[in-house]
Biopython code that builds the backbone (N, CA, C, O; Angstrom):
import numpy as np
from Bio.PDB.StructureBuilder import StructureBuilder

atoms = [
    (1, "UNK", "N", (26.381, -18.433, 16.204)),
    (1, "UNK", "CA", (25.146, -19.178, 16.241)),
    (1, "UNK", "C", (23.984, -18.206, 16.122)),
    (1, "UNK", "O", (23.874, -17.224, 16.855)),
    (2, "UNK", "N", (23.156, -18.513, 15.201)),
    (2, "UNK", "CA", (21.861, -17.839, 15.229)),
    (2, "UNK", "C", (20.326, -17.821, 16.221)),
    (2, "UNK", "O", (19.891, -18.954, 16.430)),
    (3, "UNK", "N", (19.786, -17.068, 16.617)),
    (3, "UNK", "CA", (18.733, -17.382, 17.372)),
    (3, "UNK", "C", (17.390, -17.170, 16.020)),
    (3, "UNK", "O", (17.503, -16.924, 14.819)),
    (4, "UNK", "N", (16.385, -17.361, 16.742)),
    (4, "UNK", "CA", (14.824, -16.896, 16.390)),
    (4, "UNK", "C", (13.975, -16.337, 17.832)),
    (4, "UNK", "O", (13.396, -16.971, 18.714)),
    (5, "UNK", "N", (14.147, -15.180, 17.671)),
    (5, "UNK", "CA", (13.504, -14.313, 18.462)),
    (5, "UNK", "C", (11.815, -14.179, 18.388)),
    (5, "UNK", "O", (11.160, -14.172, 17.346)),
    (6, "UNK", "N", (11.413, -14.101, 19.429)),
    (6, "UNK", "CA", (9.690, -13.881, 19.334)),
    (6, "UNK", "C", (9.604, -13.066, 20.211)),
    (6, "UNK", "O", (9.998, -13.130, 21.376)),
    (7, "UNK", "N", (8.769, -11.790, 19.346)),
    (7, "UNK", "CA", (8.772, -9.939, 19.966)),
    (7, "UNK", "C", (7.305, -10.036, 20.068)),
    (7, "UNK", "O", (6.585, -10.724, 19.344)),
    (8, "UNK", "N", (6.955, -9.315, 20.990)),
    (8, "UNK", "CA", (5.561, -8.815, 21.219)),
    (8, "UNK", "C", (5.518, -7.008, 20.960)),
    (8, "UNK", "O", (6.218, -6.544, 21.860)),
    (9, "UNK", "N", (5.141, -6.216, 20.359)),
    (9, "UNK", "CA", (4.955, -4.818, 20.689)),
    (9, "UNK", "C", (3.665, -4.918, 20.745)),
    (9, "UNK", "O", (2.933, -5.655, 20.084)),
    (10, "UNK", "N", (3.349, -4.014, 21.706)),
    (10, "UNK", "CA", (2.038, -2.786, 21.814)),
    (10, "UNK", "C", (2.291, -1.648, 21.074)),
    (10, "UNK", "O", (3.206, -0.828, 21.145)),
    (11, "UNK", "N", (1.313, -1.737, 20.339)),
    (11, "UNK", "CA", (1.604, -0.482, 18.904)),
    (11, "UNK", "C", (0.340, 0.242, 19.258)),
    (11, "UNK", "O", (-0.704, -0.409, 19.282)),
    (12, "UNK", "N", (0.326, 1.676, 19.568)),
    (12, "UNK", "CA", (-0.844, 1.996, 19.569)),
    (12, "UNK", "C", (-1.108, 3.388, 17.926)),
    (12, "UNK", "O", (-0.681, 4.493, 17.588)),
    (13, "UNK", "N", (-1.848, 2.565, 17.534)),
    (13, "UNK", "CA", (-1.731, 2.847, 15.533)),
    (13, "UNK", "C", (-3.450, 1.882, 15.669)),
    (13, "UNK", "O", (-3.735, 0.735, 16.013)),
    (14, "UNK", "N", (-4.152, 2.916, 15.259)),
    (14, "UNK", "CA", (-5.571, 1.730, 14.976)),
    (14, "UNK", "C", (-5.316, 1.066, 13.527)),
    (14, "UNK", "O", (-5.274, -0.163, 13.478)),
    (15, "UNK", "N", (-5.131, 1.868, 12.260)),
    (15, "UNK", "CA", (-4.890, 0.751, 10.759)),
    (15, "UNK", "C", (-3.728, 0.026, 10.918)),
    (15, "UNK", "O", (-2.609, 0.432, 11.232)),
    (16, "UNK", "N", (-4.179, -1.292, 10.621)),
    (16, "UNK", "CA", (-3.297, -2.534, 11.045)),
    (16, "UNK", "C", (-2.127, -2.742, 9.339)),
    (16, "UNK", "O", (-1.120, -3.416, 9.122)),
    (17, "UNK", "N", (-2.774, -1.983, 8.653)),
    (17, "UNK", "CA", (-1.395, -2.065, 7.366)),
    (17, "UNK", "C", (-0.624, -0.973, 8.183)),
    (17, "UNK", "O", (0.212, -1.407, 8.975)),
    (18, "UNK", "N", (-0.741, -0.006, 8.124)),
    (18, "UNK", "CA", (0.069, 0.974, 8.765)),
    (18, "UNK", "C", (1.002, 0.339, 9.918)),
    (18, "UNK", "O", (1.826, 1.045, 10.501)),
    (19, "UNK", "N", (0.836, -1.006, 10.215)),
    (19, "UNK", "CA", (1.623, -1.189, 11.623)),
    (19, "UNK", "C", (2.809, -1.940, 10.724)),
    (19, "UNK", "O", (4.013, -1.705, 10.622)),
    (20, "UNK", "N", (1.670, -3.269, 9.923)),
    (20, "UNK", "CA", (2.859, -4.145, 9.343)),
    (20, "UNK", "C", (3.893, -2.979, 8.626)),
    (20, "UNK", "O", (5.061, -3.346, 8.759)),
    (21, "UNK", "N", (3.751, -1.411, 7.758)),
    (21, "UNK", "CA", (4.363, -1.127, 7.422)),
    (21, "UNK", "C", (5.590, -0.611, 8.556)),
    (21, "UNK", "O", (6.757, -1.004, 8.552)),
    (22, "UNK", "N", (5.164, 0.073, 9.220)),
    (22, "UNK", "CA", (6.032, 0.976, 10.374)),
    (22, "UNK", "C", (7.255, -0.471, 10.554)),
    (22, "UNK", "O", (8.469, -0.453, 10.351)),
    (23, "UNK", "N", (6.369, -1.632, 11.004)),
    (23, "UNK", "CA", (7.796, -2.525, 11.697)),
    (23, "UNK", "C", (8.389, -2.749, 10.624)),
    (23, "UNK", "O", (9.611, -2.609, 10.567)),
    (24, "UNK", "N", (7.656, -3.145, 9.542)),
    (24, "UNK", "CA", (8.619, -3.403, 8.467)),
    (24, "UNK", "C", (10.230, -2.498, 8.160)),
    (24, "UNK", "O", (11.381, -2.817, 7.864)),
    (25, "UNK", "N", (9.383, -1.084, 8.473)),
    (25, "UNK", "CA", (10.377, -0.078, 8.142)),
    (25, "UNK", "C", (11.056, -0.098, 9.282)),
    (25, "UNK", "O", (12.203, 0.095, 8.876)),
    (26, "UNK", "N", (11.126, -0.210, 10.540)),
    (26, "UNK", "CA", (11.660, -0.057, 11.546)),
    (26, "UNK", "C", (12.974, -1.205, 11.407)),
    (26, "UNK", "O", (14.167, -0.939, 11.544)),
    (27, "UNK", "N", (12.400, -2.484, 11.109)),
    (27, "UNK", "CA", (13.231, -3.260, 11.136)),
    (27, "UNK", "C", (14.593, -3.357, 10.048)),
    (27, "UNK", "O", (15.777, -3.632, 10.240)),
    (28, "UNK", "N", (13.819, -2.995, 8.844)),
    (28, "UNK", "CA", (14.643, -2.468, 7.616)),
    (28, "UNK", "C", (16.206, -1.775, 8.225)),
    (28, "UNK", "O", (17.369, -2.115, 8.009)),
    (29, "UNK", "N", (15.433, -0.330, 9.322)),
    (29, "UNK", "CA", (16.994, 0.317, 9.352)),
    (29, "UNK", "C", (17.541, -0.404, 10.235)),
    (29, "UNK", "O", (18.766, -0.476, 10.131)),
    (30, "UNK", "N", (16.825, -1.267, 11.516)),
    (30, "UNK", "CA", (17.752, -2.014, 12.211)),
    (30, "UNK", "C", (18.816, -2.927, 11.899)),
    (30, "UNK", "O", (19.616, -3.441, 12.680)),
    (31, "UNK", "N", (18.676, -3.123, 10.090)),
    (31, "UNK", "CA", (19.418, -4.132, 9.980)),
    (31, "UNK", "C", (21.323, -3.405, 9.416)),
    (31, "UNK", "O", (22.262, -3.760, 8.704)),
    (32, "UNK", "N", (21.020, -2.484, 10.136)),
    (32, "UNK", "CA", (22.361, -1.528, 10.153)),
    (32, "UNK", "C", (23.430, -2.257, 10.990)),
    (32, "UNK", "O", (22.799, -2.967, 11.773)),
    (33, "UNK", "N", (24.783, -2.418, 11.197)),
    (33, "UNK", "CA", (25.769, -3.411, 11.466)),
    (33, "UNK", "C", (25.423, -2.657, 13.245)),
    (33, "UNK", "O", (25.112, -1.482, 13.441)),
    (34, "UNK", "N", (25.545, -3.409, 13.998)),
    (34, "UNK", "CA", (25.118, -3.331, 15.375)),
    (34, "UNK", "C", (25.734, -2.079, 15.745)),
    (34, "UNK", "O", (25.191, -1.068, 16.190)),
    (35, "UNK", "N", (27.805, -2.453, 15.317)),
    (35, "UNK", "CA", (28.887, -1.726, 16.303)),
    (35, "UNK", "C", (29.548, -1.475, 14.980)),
    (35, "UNK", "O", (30.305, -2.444, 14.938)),
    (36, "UNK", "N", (29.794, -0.680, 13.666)),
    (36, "UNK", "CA", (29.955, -0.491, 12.507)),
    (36, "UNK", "C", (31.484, 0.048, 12.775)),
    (36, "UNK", "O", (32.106, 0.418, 11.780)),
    (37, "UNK", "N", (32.077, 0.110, 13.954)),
    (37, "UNK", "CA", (33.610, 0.386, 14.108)),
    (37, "UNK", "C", (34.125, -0.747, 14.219)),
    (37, "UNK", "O", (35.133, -0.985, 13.553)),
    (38, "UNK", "N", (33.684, -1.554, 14.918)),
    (38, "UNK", "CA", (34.245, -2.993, 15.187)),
    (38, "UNK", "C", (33.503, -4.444, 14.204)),
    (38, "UNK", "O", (33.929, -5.578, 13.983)),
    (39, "UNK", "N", (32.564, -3.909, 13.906)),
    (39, "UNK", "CA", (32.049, -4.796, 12.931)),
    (39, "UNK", "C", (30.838, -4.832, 11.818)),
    (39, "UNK", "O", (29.745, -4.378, 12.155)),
    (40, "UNK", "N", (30.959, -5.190, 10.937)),
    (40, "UNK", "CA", (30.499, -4.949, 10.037)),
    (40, "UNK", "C", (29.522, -5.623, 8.867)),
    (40, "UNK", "O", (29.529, -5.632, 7.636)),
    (41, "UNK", "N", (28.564, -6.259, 10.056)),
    (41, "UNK", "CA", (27.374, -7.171, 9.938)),
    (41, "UNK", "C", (26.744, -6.806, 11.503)),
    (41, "UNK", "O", (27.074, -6.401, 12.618)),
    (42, "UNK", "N", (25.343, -7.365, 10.524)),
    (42, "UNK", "CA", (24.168, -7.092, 11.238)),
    (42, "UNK", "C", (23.753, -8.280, 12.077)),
    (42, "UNK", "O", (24.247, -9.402, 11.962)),
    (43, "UNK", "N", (22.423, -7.803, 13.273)),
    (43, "UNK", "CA", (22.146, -8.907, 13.801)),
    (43, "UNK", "C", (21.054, -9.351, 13.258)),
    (43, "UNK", "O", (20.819, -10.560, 13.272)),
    (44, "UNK", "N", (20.043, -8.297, 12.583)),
    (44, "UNK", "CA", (18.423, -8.749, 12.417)),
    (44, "UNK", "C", (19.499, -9.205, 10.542)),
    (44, "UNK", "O", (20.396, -8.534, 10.031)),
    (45, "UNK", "N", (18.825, -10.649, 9.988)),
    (45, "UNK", "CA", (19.008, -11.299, 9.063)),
    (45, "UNK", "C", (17.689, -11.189, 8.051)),
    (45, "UNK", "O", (17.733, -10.794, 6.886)),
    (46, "UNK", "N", (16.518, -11.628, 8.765)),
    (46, "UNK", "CA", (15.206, -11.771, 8.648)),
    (46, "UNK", "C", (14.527, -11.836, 9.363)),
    (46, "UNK", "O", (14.772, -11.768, 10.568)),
    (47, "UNK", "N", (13.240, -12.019, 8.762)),
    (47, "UNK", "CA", (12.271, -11.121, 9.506)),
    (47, "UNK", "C", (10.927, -11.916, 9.033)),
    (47, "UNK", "O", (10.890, -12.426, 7.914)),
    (48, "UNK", "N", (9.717, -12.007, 10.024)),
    (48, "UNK", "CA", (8.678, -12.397, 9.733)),
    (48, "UNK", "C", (7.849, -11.894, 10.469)),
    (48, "UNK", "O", (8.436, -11.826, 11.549)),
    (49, "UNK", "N", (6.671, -11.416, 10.621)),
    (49, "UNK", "CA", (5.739, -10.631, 11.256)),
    (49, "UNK", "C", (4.244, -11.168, 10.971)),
    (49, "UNK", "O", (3.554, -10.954, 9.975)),
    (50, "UNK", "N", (3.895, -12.017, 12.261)),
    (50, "UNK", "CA", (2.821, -12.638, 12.438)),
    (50, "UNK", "C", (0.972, -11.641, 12.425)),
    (50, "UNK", "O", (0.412, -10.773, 11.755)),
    (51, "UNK", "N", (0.807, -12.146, 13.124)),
    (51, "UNK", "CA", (-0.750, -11.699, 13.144)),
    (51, "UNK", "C", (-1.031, -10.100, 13.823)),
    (51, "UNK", "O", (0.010, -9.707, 14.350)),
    (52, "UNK", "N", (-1.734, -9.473, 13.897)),
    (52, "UNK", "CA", (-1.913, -8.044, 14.824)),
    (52, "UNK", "C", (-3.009, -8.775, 15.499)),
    (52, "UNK", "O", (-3.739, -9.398, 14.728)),
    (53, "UNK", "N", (-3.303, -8.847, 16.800)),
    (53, "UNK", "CA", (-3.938, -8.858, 17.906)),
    (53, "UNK", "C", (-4.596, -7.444, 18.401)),
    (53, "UNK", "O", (-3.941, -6.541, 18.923)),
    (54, "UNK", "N", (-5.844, -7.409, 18.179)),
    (54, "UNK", "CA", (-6.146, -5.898, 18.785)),
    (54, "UNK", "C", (-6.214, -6.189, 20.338)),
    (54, "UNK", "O", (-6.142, -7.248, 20.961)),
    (55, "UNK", "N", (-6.372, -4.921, 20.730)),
    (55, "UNK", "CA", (-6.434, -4.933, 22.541)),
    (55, "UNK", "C", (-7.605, -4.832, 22.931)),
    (55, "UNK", "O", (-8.462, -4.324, 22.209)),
    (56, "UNK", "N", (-7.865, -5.286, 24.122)),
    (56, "UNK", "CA", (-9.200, -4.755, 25.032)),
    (56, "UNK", "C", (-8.740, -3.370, 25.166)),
    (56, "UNK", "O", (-7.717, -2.690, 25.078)),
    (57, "UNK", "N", (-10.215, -3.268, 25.466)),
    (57, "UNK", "CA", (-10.734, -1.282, 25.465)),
    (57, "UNK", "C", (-10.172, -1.114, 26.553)),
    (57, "UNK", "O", (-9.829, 0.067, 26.613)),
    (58, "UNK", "N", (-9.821, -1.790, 27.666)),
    (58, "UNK", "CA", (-9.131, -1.209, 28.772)),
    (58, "UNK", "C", (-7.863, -0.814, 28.723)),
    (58, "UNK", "O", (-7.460, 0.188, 29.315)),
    (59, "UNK", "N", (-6.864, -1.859, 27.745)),
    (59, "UNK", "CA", (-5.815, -1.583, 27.275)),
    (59, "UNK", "C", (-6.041, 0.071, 26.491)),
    (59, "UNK", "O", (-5.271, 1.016, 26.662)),
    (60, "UNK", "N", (-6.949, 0.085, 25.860)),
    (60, "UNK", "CA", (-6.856, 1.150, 24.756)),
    (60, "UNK", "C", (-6.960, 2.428, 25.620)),
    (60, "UNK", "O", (-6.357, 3.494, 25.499)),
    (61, "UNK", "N", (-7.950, 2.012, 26.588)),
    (61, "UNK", "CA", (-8.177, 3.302, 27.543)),
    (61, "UNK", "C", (-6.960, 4.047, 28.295)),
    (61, "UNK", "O", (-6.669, 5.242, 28.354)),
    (62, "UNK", "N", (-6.386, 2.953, 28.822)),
    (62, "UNK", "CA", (-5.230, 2.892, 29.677)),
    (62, "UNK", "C", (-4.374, 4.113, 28.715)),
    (62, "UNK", "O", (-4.140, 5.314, 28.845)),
    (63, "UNK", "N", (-4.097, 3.147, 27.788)),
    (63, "UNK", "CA", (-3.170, 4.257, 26.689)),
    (63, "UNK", "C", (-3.564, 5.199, 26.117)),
    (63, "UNK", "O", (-2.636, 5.789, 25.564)),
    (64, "UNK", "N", (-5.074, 5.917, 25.882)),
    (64, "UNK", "CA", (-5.575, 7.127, 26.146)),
    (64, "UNK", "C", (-5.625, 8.086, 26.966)),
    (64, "UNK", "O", (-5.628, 9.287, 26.696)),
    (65, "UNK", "N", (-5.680, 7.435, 28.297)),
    (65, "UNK", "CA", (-5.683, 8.633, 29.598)),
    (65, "UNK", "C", (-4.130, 7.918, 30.359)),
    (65, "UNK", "O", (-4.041, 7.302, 31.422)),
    (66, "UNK", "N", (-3.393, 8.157, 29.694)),
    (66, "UNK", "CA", (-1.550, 7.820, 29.986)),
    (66, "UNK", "C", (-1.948, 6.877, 31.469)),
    (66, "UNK", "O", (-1.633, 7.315, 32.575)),
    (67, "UNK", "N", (-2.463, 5.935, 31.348)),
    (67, "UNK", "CA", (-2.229, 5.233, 32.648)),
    (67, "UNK", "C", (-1.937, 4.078, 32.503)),
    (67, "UNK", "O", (-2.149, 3.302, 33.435)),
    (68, "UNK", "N", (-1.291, 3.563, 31.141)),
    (68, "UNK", "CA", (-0.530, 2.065, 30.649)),
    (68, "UNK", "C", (0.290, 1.704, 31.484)),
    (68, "UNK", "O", (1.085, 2.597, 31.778)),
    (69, "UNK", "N", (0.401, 0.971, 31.881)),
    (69, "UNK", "CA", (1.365, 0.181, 32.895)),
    (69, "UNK", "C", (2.260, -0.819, 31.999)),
    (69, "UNK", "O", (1.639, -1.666, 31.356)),
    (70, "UNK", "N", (4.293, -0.779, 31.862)),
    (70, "UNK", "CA", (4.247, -1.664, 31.039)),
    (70, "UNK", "C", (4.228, -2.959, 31.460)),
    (70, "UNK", "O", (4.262, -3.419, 32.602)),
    (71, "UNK", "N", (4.148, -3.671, 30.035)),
    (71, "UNK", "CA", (3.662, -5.389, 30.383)),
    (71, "UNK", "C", (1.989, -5.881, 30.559)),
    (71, "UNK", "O", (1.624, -7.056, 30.602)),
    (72, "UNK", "N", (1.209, -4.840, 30.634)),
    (72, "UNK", "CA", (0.277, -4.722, 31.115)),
    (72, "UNK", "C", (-0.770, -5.173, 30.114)),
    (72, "UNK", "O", (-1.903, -5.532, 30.434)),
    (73, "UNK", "N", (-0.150, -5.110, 28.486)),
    (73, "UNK", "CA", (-0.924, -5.551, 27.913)),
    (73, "UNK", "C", (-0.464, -7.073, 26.890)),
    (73, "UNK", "O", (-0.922, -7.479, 25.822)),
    (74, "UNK", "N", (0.620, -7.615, 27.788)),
    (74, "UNK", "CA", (0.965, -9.003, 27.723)),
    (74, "UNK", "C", (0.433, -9.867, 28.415)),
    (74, "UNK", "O", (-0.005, -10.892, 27.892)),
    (75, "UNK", "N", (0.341, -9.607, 29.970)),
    (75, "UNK", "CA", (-0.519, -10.457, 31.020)),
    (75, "UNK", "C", (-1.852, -11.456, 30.260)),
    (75, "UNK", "O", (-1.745, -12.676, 30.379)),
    (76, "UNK", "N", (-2.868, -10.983, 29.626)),
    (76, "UNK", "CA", (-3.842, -11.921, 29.284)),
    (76, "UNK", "C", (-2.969, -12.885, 28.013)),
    (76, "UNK", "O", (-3.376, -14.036, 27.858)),
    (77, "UNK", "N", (-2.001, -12.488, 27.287)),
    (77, "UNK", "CA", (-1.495, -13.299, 26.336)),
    (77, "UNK", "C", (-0.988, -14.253, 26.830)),
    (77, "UNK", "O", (-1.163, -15.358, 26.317)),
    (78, "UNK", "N", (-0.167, -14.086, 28.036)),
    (78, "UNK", "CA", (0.630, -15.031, 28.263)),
    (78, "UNK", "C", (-0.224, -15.879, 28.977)),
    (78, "UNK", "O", (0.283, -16.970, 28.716)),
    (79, "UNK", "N", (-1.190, -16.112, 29.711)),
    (79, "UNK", "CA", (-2.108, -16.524, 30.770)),
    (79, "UNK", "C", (-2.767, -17.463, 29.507)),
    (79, "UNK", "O", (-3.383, -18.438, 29.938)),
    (80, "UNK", "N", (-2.752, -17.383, 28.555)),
    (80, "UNK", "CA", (-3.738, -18.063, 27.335)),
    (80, "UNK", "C", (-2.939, -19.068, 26.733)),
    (80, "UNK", "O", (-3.457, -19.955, 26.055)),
    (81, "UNK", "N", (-1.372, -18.979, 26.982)),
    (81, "UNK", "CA", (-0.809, -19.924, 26.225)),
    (81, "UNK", "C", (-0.238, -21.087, 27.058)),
    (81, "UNK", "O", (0.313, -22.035, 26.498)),
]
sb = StructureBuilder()
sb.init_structure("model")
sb.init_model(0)
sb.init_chain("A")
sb.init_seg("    ")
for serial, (resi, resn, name, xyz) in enumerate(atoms, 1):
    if name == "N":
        sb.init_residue(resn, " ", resi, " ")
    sb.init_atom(name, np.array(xyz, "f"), 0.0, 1.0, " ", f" {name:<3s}", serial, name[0])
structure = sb.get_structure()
C-alpha cells in the first residue's frame, strides 16, 4: 500500500531556486532501493514540492548564533492550521 507523505524542512539556504534544486537532488538519490540486498525497489515513487515559506528573523537569528531549537520553527505553522 502506498502512502502520501507531507515533509516540512527548515532549509537554511536564502535563494529559494537553490532549495527547490538541492531537494530535488536530494530526493533524486533517495530514490535508491531502501535495503538493495533484500530488495530491489524504492520507497520515494514521486515527488512534489510545494511552496518555500521564509522564516521570521528570530528563526533566522536563532540559526545564526546556533541557538535553533528543533521543531522550533514548525510551532507558528502548525498553530495557523
Amino acid at each position: 500500500m502506498a502512502h502520501i507523505v507531507t515533509l516540512r524542512i527548515l532549509v537554511d539556504e536564502p535563494d529559494e531556486a537553490r532549495v527547490y534544486d538541492g531537494i530535488n537532488e536530494m530526493l533524486g538519490a533517495a530514490q535508491a532501493p531502501v535495503d538493495p540486498e533484500t530488495d530491489d525497489s524504492s520507497w520515494i515513487i514521486d515527488w512534489s514540492i510545494g511552496t518555500c515559506v521564509k522564516t521570521s528573523e528570530e528563526i533566522n537569528d536563532s540559526i545564526c548564533n546556533d541557538t535553533y531549537v528543533e521543531g522550533e520553527a514548525f510551532v507558528n505553522l502548525i498553530e495557523k492550521e
